[in-house]
N, C-alpha and C positions, 0 to 999 in steps of 0.2 A: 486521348491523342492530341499532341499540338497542334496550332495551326498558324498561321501567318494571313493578316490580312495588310494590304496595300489599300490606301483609302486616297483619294485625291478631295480636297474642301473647299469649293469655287463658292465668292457670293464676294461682304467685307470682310473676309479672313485674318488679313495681314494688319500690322500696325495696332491691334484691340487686343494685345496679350495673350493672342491663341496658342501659340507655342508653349507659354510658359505653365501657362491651364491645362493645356495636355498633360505637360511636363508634371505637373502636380498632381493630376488623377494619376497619371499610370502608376508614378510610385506609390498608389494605396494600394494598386491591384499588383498582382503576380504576372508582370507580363513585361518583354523586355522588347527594345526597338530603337525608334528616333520619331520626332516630327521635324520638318524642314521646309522650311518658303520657299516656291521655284519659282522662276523667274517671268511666270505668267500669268504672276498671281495670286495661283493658287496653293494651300498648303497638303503636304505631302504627309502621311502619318502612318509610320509600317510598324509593326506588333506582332511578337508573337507570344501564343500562351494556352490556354486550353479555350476550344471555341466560345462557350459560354461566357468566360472572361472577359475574352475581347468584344463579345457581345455589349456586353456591360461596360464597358470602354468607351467605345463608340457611344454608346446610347447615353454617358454622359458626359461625353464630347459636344454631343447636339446638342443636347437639353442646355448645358452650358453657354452656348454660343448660338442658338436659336434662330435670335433674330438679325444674325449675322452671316447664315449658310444659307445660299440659294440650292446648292446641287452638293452631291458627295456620290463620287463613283467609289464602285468598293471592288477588290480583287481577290480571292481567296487561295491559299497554296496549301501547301506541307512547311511546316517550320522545318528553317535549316538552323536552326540553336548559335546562327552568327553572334549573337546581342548576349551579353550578359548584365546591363542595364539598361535603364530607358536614358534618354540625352534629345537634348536639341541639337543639330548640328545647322552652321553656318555655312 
């Protein structure tokens, strides 16, 4: 079963190539979405895919960026199959 997770990435997010590292993991994994800067900060990273994947997503999201993430809220749904790839959006 899919799922969709909504992640918010508060700490140095912005400006250290987060986006594009995101950008670059998820097209290894089977999982479709965006990452996106909001305006307070912090970076936004929605996904959806089988939960285990996104699991693994995330998990080298962090590892990735480690010493750059203070907090990460995470949100969990039902995939609505919106995304048919992964992108950065501006």
């Amino acid at each position: 079963m899919k799922k969709r997770v909504q992640a918010f990435f508060s700490g140095m997010v912005q400006g250290v190539g987060f986006r594009f590292a995101a950008e670059r993991i998820a097209r290894r994994l089977p999982v479709s979405g965006y990452v996106k800067n909001q305006t307070n900060g912090q970076v936004e990273l929605v996904a959806e895919g089988e939960e285990k994947t996104l699991q693994e997503f995330l998990q080298q999201v962090r590892q990735a960026f480690s010493p750059y993430i203070h907090n990460v809220e995470t949100r969990w749904q039902e995939a609505t199959g919106e995304y048919k790839g992964f992108g950065i959006k501006f």
